[in-house]
Backbone as a ProteinNet text record, in pm:
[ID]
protein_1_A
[PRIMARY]
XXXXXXXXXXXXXXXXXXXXXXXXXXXXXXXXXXXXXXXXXXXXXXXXXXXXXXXXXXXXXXXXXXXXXXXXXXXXXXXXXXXXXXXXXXXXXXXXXXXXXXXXXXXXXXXXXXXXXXXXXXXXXXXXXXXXXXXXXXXXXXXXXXXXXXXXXXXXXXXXXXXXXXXXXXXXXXXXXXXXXXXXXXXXXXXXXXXXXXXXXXXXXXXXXXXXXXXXXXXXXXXXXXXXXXXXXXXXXXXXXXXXXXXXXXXXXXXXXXXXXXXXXXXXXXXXXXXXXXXXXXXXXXXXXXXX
[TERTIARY]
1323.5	1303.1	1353	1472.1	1530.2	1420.7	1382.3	1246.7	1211.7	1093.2	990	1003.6	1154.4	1182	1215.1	1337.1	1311	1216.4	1131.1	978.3	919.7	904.2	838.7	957.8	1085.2	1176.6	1174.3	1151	1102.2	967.8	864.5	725.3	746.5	826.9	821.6	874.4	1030.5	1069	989.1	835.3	819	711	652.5	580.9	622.4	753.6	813.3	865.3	870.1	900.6	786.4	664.9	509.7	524.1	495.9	456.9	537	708.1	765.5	736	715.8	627.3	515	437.8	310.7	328.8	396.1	420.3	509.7	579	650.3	626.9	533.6	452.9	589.3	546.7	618.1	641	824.4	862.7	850.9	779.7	799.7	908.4	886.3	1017.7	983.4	1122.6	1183.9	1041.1	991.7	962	796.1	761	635.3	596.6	675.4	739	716.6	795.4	835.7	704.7	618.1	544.5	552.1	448.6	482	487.5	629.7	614.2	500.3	497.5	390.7	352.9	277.6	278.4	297	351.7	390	273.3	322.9	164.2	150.1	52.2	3.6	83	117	217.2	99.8	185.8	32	27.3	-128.2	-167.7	-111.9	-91.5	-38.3	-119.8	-153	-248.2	-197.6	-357.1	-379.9	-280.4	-225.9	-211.2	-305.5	-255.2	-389.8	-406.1	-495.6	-479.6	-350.6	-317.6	-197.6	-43.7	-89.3	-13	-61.3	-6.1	-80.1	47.6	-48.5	39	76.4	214.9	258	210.2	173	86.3	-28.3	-11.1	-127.1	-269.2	-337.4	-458	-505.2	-372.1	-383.9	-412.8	-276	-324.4	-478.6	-516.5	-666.3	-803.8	-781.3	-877.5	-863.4	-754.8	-760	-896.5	-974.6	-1046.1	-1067.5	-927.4	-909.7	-871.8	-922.7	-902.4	-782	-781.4	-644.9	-703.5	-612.5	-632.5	-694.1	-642.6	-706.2	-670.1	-521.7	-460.6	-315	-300.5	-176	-156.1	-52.6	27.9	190.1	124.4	293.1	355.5	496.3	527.4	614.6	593.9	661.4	733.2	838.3	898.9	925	880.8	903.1	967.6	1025.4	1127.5	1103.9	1011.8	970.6	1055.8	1148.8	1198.5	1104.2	1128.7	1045.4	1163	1267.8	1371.4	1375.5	1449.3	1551.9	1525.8	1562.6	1558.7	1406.9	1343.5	1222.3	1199.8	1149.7	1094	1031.2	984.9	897.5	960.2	1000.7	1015	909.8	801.5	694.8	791.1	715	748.6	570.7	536.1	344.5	320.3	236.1	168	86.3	32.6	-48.7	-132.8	-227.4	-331.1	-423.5	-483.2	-606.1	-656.2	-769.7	-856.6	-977.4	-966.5	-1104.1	-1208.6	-1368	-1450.7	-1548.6	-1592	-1689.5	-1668.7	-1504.6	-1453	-1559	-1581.5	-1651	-1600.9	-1588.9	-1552.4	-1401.7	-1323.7	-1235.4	-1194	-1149.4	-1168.5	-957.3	-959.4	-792.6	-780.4	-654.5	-614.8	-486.8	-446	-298	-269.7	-164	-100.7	-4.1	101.9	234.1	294.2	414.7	491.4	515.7	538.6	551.6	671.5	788.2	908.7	897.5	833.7	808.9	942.1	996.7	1053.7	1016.1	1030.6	981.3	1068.4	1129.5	1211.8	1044.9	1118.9	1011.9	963.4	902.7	800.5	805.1	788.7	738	594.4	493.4	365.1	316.3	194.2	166	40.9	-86.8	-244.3	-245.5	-186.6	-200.6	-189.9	-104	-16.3	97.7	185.8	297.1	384.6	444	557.2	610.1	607.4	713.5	813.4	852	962	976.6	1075.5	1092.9	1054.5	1001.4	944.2	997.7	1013.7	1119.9	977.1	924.6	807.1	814.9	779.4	720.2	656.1	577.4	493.3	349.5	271.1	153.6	105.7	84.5	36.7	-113.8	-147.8	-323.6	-372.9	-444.5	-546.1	-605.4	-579.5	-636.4	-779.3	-875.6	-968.8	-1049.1	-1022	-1113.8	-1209.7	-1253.9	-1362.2	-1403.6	-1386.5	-1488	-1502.1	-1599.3	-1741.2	-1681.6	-1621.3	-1665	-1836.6	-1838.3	-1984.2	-2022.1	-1903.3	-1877.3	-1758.1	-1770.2	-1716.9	-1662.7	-1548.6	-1552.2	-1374.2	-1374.6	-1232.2	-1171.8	-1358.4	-1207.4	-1286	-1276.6	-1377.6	-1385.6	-1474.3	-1477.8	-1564.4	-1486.5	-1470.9	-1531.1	-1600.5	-1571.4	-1629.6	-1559.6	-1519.5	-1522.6	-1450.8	-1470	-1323.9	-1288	-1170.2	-1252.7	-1168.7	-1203	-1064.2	-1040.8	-919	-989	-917.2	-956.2	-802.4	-847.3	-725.5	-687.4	-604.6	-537.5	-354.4	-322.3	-214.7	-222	-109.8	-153.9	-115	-268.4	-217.2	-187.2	-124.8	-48.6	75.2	141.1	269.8	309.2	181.2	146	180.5	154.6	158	30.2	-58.9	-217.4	-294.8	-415.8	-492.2	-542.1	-598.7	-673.4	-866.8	-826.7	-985.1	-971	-1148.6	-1138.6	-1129.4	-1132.1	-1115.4	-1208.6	-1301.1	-1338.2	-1382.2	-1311.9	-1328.8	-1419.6	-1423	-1513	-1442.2	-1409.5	-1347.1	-1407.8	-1399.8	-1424.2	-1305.2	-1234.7	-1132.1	-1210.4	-1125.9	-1132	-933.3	-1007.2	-841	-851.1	-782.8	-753	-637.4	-697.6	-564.1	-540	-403.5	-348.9	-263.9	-215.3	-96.6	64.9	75.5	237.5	198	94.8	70.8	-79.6	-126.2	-249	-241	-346.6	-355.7	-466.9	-466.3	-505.7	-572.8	-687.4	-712.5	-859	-823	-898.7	-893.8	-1082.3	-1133.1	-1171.7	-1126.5	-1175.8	-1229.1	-1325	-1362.2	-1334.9	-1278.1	-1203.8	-1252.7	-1298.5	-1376.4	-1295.8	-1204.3	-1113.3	-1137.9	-1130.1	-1255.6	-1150	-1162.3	-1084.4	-958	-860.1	-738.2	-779.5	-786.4	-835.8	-723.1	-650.5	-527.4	-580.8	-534.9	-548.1	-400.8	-436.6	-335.9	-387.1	-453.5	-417	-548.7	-508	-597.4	-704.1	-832.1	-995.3	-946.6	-1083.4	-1013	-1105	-1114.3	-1173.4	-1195.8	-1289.6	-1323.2	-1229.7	-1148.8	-1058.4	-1079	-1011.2	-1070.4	-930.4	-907.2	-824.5	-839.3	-766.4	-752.7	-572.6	-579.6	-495.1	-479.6	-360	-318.6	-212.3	-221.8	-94	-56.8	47.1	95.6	172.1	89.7	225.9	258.5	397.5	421.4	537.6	498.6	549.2	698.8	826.1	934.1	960.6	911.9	962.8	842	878.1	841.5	831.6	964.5	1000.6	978.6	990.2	1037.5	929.1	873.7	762.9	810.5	787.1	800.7	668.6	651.9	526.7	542.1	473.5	498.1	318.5	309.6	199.7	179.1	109.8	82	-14.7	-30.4	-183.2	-185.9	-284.5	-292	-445.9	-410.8	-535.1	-506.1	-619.5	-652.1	-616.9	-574.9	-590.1	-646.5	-607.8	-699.4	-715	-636.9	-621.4	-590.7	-705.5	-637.8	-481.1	-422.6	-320	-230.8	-255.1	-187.9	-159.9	-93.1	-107.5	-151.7	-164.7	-213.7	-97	-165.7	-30.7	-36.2	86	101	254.6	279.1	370.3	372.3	478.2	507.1	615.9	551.1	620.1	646.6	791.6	834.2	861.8	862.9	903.3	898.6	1012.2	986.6	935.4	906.1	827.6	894.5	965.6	1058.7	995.3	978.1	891.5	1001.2	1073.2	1179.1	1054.1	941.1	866.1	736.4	625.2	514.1	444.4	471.5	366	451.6	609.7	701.7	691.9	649.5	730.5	798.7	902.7	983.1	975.3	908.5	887	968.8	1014.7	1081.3	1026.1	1053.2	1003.6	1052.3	1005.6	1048.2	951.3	856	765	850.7	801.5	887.1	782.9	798.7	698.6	706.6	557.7	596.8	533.9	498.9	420.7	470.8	448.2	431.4	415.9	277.3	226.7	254.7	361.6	426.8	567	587.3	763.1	824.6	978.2	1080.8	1079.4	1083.7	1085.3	1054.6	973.7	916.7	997.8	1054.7	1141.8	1036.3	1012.4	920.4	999.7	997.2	998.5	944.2	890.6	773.5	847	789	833.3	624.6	646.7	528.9	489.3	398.8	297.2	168.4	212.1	39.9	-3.5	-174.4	-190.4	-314.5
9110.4	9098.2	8965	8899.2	8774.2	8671.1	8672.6	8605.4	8536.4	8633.7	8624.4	8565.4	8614.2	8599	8400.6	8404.2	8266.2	8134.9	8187.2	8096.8	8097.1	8177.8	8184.1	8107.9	8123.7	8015	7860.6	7832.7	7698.8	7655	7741.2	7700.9	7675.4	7771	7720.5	7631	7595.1	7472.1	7326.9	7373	7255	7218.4	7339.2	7348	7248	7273.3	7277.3	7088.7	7075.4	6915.6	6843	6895.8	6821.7	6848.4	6926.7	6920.3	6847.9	6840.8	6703.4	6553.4	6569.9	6406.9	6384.2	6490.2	6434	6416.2	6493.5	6462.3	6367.7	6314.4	6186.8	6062.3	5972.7	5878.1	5776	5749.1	5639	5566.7	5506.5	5362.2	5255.6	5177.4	5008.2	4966.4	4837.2	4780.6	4673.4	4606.5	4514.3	4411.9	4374.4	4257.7	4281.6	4421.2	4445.8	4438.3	4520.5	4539.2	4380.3	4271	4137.7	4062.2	4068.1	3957.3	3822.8	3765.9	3614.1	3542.9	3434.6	3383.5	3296.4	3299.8	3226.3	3047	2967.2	2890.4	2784.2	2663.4	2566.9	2519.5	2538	2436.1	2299.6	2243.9	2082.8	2010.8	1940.1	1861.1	1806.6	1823.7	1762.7	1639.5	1616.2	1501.4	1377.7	1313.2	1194	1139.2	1161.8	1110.5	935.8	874.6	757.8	707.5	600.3	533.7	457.2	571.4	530.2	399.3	423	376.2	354.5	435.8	446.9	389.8	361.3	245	67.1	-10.2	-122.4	-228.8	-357.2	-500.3	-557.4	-597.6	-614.3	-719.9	-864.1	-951.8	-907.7	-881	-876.8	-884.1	-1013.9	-1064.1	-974.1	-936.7	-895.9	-718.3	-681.4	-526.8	-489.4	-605.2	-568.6	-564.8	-658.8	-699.6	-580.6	-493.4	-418.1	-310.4	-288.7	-235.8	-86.2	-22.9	104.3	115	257.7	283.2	379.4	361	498.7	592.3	725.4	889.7	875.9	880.3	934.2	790.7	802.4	709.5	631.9	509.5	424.6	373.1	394.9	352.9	307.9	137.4	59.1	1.5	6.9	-83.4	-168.6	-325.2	-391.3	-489.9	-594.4	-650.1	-798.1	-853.8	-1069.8	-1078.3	-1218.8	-1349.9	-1453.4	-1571.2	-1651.7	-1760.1	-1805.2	-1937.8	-2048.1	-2188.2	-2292.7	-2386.6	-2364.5	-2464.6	-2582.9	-2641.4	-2753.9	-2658.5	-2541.9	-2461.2	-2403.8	-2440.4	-2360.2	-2216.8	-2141.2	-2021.3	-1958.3	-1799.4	-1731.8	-1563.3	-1515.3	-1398.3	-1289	-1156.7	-1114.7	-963.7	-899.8	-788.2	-721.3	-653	-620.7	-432.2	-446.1	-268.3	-286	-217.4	-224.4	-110.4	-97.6	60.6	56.5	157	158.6	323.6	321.1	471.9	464.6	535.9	553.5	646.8	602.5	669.3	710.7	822	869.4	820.2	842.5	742	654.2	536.1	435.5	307.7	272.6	191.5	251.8	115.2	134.5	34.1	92.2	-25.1	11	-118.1	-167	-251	-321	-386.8	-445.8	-541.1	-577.2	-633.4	-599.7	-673.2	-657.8	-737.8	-773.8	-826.1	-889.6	-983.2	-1117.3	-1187.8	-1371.1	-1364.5	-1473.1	-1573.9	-1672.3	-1785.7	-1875.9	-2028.4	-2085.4	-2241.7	-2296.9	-2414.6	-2560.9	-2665.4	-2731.7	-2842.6	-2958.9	-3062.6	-3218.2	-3253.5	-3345.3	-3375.6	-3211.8	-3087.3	-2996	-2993.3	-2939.5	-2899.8	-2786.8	-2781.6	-2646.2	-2667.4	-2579.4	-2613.9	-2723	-2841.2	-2947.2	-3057.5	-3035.2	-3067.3	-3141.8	-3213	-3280.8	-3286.2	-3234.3	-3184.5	-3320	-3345.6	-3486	-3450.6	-3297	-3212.8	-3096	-3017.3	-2885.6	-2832.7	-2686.2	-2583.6	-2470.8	-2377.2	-2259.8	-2174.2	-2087.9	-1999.3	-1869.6	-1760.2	-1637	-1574.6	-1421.1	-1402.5	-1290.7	-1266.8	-1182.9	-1253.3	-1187.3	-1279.4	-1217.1	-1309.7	-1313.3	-1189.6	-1108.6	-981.9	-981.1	-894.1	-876.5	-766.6	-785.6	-670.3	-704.8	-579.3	-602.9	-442.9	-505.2	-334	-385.5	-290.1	-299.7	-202.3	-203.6	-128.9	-138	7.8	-5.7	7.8	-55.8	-117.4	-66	-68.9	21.1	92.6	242.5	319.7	341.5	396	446.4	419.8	377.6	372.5	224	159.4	-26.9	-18	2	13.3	-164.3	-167.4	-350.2	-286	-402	-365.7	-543.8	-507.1	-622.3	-565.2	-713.6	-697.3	-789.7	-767.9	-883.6	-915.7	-998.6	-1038.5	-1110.7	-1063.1	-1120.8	-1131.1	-1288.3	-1326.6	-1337	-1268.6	-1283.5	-1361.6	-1473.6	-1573.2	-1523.2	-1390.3	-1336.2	-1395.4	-1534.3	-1579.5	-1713.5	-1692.2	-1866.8	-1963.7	-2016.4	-2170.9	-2260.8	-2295.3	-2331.3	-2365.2	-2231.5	-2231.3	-2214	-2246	-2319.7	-2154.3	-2014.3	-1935	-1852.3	-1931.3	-1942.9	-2064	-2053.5	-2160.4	-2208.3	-2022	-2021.3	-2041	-2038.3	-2018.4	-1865.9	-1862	-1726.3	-1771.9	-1712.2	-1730.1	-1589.8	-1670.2	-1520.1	-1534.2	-1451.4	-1465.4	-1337.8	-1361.9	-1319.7	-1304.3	-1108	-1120	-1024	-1003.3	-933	-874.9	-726.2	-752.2	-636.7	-614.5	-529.5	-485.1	-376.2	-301.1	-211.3	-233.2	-153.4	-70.2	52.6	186.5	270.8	278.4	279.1	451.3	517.9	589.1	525.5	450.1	378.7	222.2	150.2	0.4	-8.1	-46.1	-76.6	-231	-296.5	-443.3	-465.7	-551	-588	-730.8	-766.6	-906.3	-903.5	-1031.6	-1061.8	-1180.2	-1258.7	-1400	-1371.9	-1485.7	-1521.7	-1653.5	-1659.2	-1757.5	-1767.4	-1872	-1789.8	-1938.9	-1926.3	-1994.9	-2052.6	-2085.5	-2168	-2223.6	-2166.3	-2270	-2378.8	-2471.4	-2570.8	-2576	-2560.8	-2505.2	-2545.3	-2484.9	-2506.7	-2609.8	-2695.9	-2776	-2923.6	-3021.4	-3141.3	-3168.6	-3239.8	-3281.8	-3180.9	-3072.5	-3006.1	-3045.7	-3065.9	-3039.9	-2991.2	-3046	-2985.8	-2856.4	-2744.5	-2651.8	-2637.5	-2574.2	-2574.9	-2453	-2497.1	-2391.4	-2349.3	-2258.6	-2276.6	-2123.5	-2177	-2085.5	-2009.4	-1889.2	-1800.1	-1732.5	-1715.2	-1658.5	-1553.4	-1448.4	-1372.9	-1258.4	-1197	-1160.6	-1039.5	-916.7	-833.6	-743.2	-667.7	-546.5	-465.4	-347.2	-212.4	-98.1	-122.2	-55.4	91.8	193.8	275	341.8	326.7	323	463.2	529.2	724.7	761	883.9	946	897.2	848.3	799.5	637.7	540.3	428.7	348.1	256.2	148.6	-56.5	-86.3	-221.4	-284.2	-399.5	-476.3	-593.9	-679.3	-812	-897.1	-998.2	-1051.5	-1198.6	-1259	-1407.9	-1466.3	-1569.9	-1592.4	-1735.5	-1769.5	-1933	-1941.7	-2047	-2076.1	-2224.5	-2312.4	-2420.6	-2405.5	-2535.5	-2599.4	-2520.3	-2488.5	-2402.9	-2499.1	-2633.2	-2707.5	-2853.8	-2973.9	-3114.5	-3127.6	-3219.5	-3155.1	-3103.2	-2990.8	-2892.1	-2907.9	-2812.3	-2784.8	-2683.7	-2700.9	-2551.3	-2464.7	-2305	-2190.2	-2166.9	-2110.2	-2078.1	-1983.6	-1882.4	-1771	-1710.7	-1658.9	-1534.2	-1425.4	-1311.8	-1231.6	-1067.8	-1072.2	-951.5	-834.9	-717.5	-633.2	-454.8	-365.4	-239.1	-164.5	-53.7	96.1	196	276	352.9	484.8	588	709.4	843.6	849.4	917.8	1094	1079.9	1236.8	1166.7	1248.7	1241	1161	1130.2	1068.5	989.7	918.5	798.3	726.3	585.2	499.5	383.5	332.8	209.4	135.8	-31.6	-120.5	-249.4	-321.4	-448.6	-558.5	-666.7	-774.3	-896.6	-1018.7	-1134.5	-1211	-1326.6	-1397.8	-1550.7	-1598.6	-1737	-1847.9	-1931	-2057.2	-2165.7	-2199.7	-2307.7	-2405.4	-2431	-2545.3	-2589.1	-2670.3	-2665.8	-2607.3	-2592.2	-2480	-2380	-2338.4	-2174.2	-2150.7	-2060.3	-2085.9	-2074.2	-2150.1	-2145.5	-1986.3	-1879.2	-1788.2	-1671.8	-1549.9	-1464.3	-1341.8	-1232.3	-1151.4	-1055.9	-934.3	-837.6	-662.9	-609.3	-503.3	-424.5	-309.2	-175	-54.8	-16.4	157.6	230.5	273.3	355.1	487.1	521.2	700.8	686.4	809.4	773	920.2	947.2	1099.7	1077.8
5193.1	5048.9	4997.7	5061	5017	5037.4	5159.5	5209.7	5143	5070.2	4961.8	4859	4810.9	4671.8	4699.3	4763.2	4812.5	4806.5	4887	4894.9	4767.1	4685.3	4557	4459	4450.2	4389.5	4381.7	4546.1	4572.4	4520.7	4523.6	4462.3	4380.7	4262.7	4128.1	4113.2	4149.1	4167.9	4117.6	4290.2	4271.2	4163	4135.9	4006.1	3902.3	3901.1	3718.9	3774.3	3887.5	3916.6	3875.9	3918.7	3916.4	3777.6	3669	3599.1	3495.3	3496.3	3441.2	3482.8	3613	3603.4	3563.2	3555.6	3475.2	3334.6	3280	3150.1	3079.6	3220	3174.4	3255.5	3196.3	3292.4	3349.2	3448	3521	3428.2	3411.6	3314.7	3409.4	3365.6	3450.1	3428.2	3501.9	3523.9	3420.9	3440.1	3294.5	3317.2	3446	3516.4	3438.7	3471.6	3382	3258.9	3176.3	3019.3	2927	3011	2931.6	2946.9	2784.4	2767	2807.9	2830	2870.7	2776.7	2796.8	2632.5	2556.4	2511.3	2420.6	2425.2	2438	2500.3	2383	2370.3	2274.8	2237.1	2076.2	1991.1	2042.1	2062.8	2060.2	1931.3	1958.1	1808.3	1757.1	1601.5	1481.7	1503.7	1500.7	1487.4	1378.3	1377.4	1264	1200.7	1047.6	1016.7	1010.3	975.2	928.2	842.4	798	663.5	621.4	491	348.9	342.4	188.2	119.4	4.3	-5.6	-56.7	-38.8	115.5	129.9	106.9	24.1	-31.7	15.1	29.1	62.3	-103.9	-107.9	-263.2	-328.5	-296.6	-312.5	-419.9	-566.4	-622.3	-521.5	-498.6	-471	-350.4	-283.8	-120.7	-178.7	-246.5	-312.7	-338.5	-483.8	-498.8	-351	-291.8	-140.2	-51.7	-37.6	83.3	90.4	222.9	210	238.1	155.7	133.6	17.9	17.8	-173.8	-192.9	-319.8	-387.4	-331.9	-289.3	-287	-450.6	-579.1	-715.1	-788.3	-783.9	-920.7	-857.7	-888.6	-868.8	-994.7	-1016.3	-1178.7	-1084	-1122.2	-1089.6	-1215.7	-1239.1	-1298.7	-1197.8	-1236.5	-1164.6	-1236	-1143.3	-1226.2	-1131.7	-1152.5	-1059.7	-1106.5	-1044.9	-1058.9	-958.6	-1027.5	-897.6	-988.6	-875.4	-863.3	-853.9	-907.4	-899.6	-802.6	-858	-839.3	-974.2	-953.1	-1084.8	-1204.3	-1219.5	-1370.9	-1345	-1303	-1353.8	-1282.6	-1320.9	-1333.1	-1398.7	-1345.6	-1437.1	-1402.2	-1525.4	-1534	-1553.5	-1464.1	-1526.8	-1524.1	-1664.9	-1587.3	-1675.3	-1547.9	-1615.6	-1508.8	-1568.1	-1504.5	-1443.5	-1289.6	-1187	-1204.7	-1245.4	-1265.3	-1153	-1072.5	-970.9	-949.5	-1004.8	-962.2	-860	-821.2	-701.4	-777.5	-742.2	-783.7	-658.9	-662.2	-575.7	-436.8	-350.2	-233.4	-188.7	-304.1	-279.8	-343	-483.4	-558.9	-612.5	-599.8	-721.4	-807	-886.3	-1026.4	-1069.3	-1125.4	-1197.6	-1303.9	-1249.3	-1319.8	-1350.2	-1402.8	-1454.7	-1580.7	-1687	-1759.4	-1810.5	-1882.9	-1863.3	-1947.4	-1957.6	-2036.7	-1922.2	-2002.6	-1946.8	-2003.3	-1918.8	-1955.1	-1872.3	-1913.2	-1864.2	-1896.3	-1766.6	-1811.5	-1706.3	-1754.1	-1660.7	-1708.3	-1604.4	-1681.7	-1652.2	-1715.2	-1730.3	-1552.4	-1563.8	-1464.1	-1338.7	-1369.3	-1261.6	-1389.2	-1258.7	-1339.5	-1303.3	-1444.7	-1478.5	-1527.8	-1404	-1494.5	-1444.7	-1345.5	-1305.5	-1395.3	-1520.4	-1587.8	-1558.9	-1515.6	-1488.2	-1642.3	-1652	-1840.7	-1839	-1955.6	-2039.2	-2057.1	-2116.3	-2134	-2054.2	-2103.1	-2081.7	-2133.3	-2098.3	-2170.1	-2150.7	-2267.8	-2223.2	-2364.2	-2280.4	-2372.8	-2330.7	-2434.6	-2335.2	-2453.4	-2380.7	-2459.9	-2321.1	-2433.5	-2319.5	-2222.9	-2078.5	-1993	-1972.3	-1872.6	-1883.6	-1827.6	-1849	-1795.9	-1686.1	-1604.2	-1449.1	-1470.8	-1432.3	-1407.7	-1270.1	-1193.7	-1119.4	-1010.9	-972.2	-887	-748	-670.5	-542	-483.2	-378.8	-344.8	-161.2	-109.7	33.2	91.8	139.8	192.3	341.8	438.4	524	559.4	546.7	538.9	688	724.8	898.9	916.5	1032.2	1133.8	1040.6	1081.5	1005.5	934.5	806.8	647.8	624.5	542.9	499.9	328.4	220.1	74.3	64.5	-28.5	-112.1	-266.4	-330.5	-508.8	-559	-711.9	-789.8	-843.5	-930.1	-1026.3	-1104.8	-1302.7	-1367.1	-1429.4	-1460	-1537.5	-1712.3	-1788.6	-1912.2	-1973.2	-2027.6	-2107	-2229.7	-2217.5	-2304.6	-2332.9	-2238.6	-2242	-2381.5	-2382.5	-2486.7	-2439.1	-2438.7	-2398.6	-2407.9	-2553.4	-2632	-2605.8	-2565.8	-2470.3	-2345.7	-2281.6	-2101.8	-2036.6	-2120.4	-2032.9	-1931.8	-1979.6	-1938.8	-1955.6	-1907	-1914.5	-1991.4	-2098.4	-2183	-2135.9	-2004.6	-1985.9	-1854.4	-1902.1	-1793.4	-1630.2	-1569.4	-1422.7	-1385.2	-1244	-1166.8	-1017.5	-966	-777.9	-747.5	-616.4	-511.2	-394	-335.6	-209.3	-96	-50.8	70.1	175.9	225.8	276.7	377.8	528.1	623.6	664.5	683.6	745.9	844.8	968.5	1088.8	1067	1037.2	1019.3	1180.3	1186.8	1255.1	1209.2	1282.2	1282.1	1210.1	1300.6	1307.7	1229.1	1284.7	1206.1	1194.2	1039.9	1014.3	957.5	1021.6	1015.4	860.7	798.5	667.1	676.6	627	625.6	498.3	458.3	338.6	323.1	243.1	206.1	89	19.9	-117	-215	-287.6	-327.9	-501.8	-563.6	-702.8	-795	-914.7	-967.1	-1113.2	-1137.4	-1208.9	-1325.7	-1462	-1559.5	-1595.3	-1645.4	-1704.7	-1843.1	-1812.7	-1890	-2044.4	-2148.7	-2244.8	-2359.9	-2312.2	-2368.3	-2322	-2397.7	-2344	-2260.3	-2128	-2015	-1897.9	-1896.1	-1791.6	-1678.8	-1598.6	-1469.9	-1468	-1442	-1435.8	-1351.4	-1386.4	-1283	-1157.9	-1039	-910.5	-855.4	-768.2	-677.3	-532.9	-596	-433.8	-370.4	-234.8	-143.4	-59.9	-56.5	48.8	127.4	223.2	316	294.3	341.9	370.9	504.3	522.1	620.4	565.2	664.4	643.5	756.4	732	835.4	730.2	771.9	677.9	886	867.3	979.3	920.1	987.3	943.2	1051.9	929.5	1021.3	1035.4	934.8	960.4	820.1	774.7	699.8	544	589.6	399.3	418.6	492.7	497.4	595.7	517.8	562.6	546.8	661.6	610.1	605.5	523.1	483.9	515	577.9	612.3	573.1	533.2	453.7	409.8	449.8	405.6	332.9	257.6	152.5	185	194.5	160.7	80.4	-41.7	-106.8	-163.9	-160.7	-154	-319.1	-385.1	-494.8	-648.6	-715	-869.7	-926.9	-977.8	-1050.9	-1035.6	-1053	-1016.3	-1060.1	-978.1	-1009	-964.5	-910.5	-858.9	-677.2	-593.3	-464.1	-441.6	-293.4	-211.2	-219.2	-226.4	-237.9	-103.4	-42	41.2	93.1	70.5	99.8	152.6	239.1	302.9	276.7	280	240.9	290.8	318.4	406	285.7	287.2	204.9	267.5	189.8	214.8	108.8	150	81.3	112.8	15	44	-32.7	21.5	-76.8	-73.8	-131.5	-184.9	-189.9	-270.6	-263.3	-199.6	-221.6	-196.5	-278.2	-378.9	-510.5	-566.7	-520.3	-563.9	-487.7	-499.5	-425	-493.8	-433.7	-449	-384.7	-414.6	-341.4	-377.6	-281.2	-303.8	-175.8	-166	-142.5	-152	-105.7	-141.2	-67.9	-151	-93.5	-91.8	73.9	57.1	46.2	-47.8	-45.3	60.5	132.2	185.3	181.7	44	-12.5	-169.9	-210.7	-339.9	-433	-430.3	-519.3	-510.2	-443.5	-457.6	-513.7	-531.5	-585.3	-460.7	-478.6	-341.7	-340.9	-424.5	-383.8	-488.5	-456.8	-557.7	-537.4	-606.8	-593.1	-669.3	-597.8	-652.8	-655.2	-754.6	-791.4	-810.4	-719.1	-805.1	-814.4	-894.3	-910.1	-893.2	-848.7	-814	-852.6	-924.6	-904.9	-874.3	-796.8	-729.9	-695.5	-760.1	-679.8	-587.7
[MASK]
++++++++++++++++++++++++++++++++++++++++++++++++++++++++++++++++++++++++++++++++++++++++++++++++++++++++++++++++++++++++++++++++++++++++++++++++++++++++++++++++++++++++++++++++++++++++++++++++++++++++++++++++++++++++++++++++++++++++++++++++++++++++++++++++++++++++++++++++++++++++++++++++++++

């Protein structure tokens, strides 16, 4: 009787074993269980520098052949040394909008503090005296048209000087002025290269003494290299033949930074060095920047 009972104990046994493992599936091991980790993003690409980044050089600013994102509103503030007393204090507003990312159109104007001691000239003028004047300075307008669009864009435009200075008190010519430029720019990540020609049409200073005016001709050059996120240096040169009998060839160079504290500020400073005549021993530039 033990027998039986026995053998039928063990069956069930193994019954009640089978039927807890089926109902409790095999646990894997740790080695199965652990996802594989996830594989590292590709690092973002770096965009271009804009337009939005600009060479401080008025002539060179307007020529580049990239446009604003929307709007640039500078105020800025010079101090070009002549040497023996002379100088010129500006302080004027830089405006630029883009239309249909094709054309953009600006502008500049300002206040004048103008001195000159005797024999420096002005307008190709040579002074009998000193002159100590100030007052509105002359009107910038100008527009241009990218022509080809792509990797190295090429712009060309116009300038029109309107003789809103008086020339009376040698802080203008009193005549209009109007050039002709053309610029190309290689954008880069880290450094985009800048270059621009111009032909600028000089009318004759509307005062007796001053210098017939001329047809002169430039050439320019730049680099905006980018040192981090916030912080750019600018390096940039101009040379242009003669405006005024009279007068010399300009010719400056000029190193400067771009410091962008947010997204839509920047602070720019500078210093152009003359190495001719016709330039000042040295131009000291100030911007405060918005830009969208």
């Amino acid at each position: 009787m033990n027998e039986p009972r026995s053998r039928f104990r063990s069956a069930a046994r193994a019954c009640t074993l089978l039927l807890l493992m089926s109902a409790f599936p095999a646990i894997p091991s740790a080695q199965e269980t652990a996802a594989p980790p996830p594989a590292a993003p590709p690092p973002a690409a770096q965009p271009e520098i804009s337009g939005d980044h600009r060479l401080v050089l008025f002539e060179n600013f307007i020529s580049d052949a990239a446009l604003v994102r929307s709007t640039w509103l500078e105020a800025r503030a010079d101090y070009a040394d002549y040497g023996n007393g002379g100088h010129d204090t500006t302080t004027q507003a830089i405006v630029a909008f883009s239309l249909a990312d094709k054309v953009e159109l600006g502008g500049s104007f300002g206040y004048l503090d103008r001195e000159r001691s005797e024999d420096q000239t002005i307008f190709g003028e040579r002074l009998g005296s000193d002159v100590s004047n100030n007052g509105f300075s002359d009107v910038n307008v100008y527009g241009k048209f990218v022509f080809k669009p792509g990797k190295r864009p090429w712009a060309a435009g116009f300038l029109i000087k309107f003789p809103t200075a008086d020339e009376k008190e040698l802080l203008g010519s009193g005549a209009a002025d109007y050039e002709l430029f053309v610029g190309n720019r290689r954008p880069g990540t880290r450094a985009t290269w800048i270059w621009n020609a111009a032909v600028r049409f000089n009318g004759d200073p509307d005062f007796s003494g001053g210098g017939s005016g001329q047809t002169s001709a430039a050439a320019a050059g730049g680099l905006i290299m980018k040192l981090s996120y916030s912080w750019a240096f600018l390096a940039e040169a101009r040379y242009e033949t003669r405006r005024y009998d009279g007068d010399d060839n300009y010719f400056a160079l000029m190193p400067s930074v771009d410091f962008r504290p947010t997204e839509n500020i920047a602070l720019r400073l500078g210093a152009a060095f003359g190495l001719t005549d016709g330039a000042p021993n040295v131009d000291y530039t100030f911007g405060f920047v918005f830009h969208m």
